[in-house]
N, C-alpha and C positions, 0 to 999 in steps of 0.2 A: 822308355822315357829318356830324353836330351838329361845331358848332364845337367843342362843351365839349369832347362824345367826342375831336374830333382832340388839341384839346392832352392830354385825360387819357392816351391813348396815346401822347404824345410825352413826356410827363413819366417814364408808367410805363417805358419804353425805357429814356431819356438820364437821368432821373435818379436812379431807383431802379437800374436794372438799366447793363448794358453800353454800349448803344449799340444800335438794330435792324439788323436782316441782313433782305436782300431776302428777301421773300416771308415775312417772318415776320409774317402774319397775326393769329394769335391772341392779339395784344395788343392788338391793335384793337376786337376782340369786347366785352370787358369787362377793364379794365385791371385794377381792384383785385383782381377774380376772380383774375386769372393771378397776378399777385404773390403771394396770399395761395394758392397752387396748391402755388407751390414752398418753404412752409414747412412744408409737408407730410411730406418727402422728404428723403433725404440727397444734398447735390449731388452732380453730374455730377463722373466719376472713375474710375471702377471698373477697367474696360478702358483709360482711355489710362495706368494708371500699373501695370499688370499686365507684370510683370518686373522692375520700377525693384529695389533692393536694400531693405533694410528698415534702422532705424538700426543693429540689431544687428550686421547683415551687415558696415557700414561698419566699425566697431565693430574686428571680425574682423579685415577686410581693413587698417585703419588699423595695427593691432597689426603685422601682417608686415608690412606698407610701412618702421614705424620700425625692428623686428628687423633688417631686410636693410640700414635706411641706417645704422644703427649699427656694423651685422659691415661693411659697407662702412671706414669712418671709423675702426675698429677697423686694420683691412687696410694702410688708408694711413697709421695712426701720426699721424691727428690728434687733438688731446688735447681734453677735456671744459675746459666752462667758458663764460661769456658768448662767442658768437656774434659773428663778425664780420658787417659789411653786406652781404659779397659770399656768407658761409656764408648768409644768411636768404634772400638771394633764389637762391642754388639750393633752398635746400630747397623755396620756394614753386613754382619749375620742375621741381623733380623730385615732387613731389606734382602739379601738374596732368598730369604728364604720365601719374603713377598714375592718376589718378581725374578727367582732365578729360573722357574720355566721358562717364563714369558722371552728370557734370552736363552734361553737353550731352543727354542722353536728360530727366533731372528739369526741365531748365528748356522742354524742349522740347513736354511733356506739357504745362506751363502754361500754355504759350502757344496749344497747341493748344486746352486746355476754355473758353480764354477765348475763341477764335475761333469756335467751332462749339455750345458749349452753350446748350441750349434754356430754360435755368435762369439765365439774367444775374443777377437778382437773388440768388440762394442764391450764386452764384459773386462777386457782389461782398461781399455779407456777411461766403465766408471771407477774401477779403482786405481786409474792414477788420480784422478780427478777428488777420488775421496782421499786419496795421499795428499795431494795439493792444499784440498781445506783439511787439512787435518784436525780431529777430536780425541781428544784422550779420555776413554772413559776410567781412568785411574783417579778424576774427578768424578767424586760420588754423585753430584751434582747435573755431569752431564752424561751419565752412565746410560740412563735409557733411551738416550736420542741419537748415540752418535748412528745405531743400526738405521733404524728409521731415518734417519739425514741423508744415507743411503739412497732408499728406495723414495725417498718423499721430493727430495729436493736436488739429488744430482740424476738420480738413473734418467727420471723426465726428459732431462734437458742436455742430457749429453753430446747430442746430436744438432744442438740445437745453438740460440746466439750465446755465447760467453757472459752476456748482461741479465738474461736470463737465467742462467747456473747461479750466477753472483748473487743475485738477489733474492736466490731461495732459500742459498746457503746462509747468505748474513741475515736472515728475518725467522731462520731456523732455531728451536729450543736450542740443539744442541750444541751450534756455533755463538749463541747469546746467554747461554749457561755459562758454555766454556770458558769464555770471557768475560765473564762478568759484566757484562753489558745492560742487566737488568738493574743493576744497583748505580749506573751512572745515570746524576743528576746533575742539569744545568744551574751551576753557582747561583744563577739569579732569575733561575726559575719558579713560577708558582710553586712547587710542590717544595723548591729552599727554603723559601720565606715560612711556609707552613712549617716544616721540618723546626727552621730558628723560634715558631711564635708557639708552640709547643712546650720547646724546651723550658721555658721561662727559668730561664738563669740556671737551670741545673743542666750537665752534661749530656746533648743531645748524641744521639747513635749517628757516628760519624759515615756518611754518604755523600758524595760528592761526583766531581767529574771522571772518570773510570777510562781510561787510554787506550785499554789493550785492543777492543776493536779495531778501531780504527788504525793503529800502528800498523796490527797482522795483517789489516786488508792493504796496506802501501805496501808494505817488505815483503809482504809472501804470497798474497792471493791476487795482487795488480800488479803494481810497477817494478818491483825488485829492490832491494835495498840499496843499490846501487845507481839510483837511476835521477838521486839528485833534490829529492823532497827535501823538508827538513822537521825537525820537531814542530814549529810554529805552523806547520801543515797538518801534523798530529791534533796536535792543539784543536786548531779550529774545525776540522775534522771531527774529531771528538764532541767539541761541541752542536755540532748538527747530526749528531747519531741518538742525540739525549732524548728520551719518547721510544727511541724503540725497544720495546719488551716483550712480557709474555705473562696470559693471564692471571698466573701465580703470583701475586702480590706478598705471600706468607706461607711458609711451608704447609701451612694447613686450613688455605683461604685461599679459593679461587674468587677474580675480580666479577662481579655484576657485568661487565661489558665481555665477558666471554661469553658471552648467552649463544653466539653464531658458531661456535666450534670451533673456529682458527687457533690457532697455537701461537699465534704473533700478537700483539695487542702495542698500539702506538698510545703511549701516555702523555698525551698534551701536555698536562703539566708539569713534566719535567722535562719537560724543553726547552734548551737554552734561548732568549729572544737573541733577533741580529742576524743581519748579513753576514756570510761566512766567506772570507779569500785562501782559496787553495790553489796551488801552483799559479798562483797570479790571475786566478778567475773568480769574479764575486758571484755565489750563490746568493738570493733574495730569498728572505723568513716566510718560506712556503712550510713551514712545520714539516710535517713527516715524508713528504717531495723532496724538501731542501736536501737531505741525507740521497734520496734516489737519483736525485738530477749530476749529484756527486758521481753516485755509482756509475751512471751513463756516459759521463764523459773519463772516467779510469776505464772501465771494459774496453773504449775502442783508443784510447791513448798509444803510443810510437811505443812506449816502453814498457808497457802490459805486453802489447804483439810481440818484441822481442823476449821477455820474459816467458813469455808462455810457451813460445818457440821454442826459446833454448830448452825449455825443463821436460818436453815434449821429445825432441830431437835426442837428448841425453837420455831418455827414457830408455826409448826404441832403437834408438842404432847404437852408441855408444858413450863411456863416461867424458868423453872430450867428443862430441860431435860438432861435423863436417859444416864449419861455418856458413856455406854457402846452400846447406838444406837447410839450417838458421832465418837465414835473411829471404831466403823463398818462402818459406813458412810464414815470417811474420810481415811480410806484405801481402800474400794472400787471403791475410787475417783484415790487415788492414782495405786492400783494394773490394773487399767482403762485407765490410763495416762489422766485424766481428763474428763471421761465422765461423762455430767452430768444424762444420763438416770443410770449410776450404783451407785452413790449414793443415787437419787432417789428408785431405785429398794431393795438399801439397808436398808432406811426406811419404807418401806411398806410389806417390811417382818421379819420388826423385833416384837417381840412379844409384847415387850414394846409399841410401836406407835399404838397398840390395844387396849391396858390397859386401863382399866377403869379410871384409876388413871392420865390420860393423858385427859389435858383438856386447850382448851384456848377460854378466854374470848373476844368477838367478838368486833372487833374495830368497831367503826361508818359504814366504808362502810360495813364492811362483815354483819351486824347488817341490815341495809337499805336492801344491796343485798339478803340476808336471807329470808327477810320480802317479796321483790318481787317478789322472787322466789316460795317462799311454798304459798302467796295468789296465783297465778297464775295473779299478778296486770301487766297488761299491761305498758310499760314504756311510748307509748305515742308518741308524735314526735318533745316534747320543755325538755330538759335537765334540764330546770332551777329548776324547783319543784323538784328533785331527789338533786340537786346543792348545791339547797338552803339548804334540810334538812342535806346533809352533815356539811354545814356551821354551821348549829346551833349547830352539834354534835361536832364540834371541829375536824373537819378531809378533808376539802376541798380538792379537786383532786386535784393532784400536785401541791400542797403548803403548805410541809414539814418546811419551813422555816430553813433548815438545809441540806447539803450533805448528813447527815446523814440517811433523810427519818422518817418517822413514827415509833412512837412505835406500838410495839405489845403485851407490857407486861400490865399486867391487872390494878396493883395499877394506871398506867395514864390514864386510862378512867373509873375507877370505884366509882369517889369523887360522892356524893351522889347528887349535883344539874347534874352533867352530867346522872344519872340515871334518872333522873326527865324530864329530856328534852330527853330519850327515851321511856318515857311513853306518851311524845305528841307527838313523831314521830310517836309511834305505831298503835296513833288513827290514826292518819294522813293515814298510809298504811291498815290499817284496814277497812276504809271509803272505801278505792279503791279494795278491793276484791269484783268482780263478784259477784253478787246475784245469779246466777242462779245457782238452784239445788244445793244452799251453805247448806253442812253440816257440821257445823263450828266443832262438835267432832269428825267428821271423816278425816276434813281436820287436826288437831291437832293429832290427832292419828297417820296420813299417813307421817305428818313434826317431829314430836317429836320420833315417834315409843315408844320405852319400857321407854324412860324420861318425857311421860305424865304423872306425879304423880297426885295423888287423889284432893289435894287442887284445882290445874289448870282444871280438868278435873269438877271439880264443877263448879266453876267460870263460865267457860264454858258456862254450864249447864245452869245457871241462868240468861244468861245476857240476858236485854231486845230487844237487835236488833239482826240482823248478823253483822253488823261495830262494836259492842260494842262486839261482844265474838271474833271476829279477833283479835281486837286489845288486850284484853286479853290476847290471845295467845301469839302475837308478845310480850307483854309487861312481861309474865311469866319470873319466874329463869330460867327455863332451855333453854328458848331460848336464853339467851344474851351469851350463852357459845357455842363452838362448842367442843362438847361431843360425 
C-alpha cells in the first residue's frame, strides 16, 4: 500500500470514524468511498435495540412507579411538602431499582453498535449529534429518555435535513423534561387564568413562562451565542414554545389525550395568544405551527450553517479548524437548504480534513471505544465495567452536567493525572484482548497503521505478557489521538 493510501486509511478509521477492528479491510480499499458509503443509509441499530421500551412505554411505566410510591407514602402517614435529603435519595433507590435493568439493556445496546458496527463514522455522527443536543440524565426527571432520544429522535435523522433532527429533538420527553418545558405556561393563557381562578386568594403553585428551551435552542442547537439574537428574542421565543409538552400532566396522571401513544402532547391551553417577532420576522398565532414555522427558518438560517459547521469541523479535524473547510461546509448546508448529508459530504472532501496537520485528542469514550474496538475485546452482557471506566475518566454517558454537552477540545482531558488513569484503563482493556493467536505487533500495526513509531513498536516488543504489550499499545501517544 502508497504511504498516502496508508495514512488516508488511518485517518479515515481514527478520525472520522471509531477506531479500526482487526480485519476490517474495506477502509483500506478507498477511504473516502467508505465514508461517503455510509451517509447513504441509516446507522446500525435496528436489532440491537429491538425490545428496549419506547419513551411512551417509560412514560406508562413512570406513571405507576409514582401512583404506588405515593399510595405507599400515603400508607405510612407521610405528609407532602419539600423532600428531605434522606426522602430524595430513596426515591433515586427506589426508582433504580424500578427501572435500572431497563438502563442497563439501553446503555448496553450502545456499547454493543459502537463495538461491532461496520458504520464508525454514521455511529460517530449520532453521537456528536447527541453531544450537540445534549441531556443530563443527572436530572432525575429526564433520566429515562435521554437513551431513547438517542435511537428515537437523532439515529432517524442523522442523515437526514437538520429541521428534521431539530424537531424531534425539541418535541422529545427527554429534551422537554430536561428543560422544563412542560411547566412553561403562557402568562395569559387559558390554562393562567384558570391556574389564578382557582387560587382564590390563596397562594397559587407558581408556573409561569420557563426560558430555558428556547434560549438552548438559539445558543446551542441553532445560531450560536454569538450570532447576535438578543433576550427579547428569548422572550418571544418562549412564548410560542408554550403548548408544547408531554402526556404526563402529574407524576402519577397520564393526560386523556395521550390515548394515540405519542410522547409529545401540544396543550392548547397554555399557549401564549399573539404574534410572535423574532430576529425581525413576525410569526402569526398558528398555535403549535407558530413554534415550528420558527424552527424552520433557524435550521436553514446563515448562522445555524456556520455554527454547525464550525462544531462539525472542530469535531473531526481539529480544536481550531481550518477556516476555509468552515465556510465550505456551511454553504453546502445552506446551497442544500439544510441537508445535513452535503455538509457532511463537504467535509470529507476537503483536503484540509486529510491533513496531517488535523488531529484530535480522544475524549474518554472514544479512548475506551478505540481500545474495544482494535483489541477486538468483547463488550460482554453487564455495561457497568465499560460505565465505570468512563467514570474514572471523567466522561460518564449522559452526564454532561450542562446543555451544553461535553467537551471535545484537548487541553480538558489532557491534565496529567487524567493521563495517569488512562494508563490503568489501558491495562484494564489490555487484560481483556483475546489470547488467541494474539500478535500484539501485528495487532498495533493493523490499529496504529503508519503512527506505530519505533519507541512503541519496541515497547511492544519487550513486554513480558500479551495483556502487558496491549496495554502498551492502548496506553501509547499515538493512540490517545485520532490521527
Amino acid at each position: 500500500m502508497a504511504a498516502d493510501q496508508s495514512y488516508a486509511a488511518a485517518t479515515a478509521a481514527n478520525r472520522f470514524g471509531l477506531g479500526i477492528r482487526p480485519g476490517e479491510n474495506a477502509v483500506l480499499n478507498d477511504p473516502a468511498l467508505w465514508l461517503a458509503a455510509q451517509l447513504r443509509a441509516a446507522p446500525d441499530g435496528a436489532r440491537t435495540f429491538d425490545g428496549l421500551p419506547t419513551s411512551f412505554d417509560y412514560m406508562q411505566r413512570e406513571v405507576e412507579f409514582y401512583r404506588r410510591r405515593n399510595q405507599r407514602k400515603g400508607a405510612a402517614g407521610v405528609k407532602k411538602g419539600a423532600a428531605e435529603p434522606s426522602q430524595v435519595n430513596a426515591l433515586r433507590e427506589s426508582y433504580q431499582e424500578a427501572f435500572g435493568a431497563d438502563l442497563r439493556r439501553e446503555y448496553l445496546a450502545r456499547w454493543t453498535i459502537a463495538a461491532d458496527t461496520g458504520t464508525p463514522f454514521a455511529e460517530r455522527l449520532v453521537r456528536f449529534w447527541s453531544n450537540h443536543f445534549a441531556v443530563s440524565t443527572d436530572k432525575l426527571r429526564a433520566r429515562l429518555y435521554a437513551l431513547p432520544m438517542e435511537r428515537e429522535a437523532i439515529r432517524p435523522h442523522v442523515n437526514g435535513r437538520f429541521f428534521d433532527l431539530l424537531l424531534a429533538v425539541q418535541t422529545h420527553p427527554a429534551m422537554l423534561r430536561y428543560l422544563d418545558q412542560g411547566q412553561s405556561i403562557g402568562p395569559d393563557s387559558r390554562a393562567a387564568r384558570r391556574v389564578a381562578e382557582r387560587a382564590d386568594g390563596a397562594p397559587a403553585r407558581k408556573r409561569g413562562l420557563n426560558e430555558n428551551l428556547a434560549r438552548e435552542i438559539l445558543e446551542l442547537h441553532t445560531l450560536g451565542a454569538d450570532s447576535g439574537y438578543t433576550q427579547a428574542d428569548v422572550t418571544e421565543f418562549a412564548r410560542a414554545l408554550t403548548g408544547w409538552s408531554m402526556p404526563v400532566v402529574a407524576p402519577q396522571r397520564l393526560d386523556p389525550g395521550a390515548a394515540s401513544g405519542g410522547a409529545f402532547l401540544y396543550r392548547e391551553a397554555a399557549h401564549e395568544p399573539g404574534v410572535r417577532t423574532i430576529l425581525g420576522q413576525r410569526y402569526s398565532d398558528d398555535g403549535q405551527d407558530q413554534a415550528r414555522a420558527i424552527l424552520a427558518d433557524l435550521a436553514v438560517h446563515p448562522a445555524t450553517a456556520r455554527h454547525l459547521a464550525g462544531q462539525l469541523a472542530r469535531h473531526f479535524i481539529a480544536d481550531q479548524p481550518p477556516p476555509p473547510v468552515v465556510q465550505r461546509m456551511a454553504q453546502a448546508y445552506l446551497d442544500s437548504h439544510g441537508e445535513l448529508t452535503a455538509m457532511y459530504q463537504a467535509l470529507i472532501h476537503s483536503p484540509e480534513a486529510w491533513a496531517p496537520q488535523g488531529r484530535k485528542f480522544r475524549t474518554p469514550q472514544d479512548f475506551i471505544i478505540a481500545g474495544i474496538r482494535g483489541g477486538d475485546v468483547a463488550v460482554g452482557t453487564n455495561p457497568r465495567l465499560w460505565e465505570g471506566l468512563l467514570m474514572r475518566l471523567g466522561q460518564p454517558t449522559f452526564q454532561p452536567h450542562s446543555p451544553a454537552g461535553f467537551t471535545d477540545v484537548a487541553s480538558d482531558w489532557i491534565a496529567p493525572d487524567a493521563i495517569w488513569k488512562r494508563v490503568q484503563v489501558a491495562q484494564a482493556l489490555g487484560e481483556r484482548v483475546p489470547r488467541t493467536d494474539l500478535d500484539a505487533l501485528a495487532r498495533a500495526t493493523a490499529v496504529l497503521g503508519p503512527h506505530l513509531d519505533a519507541p512503541t513498536r519496541q515497547a511492544i516488543a519487550r513486554a513480558e505478557a500479551p495483556g502487558q504489550a496491549m496495554a502498551t499499545l492502548f496506553a501509547c501517544p499515538a493512540f490517545q489521538w485520532r490521527i
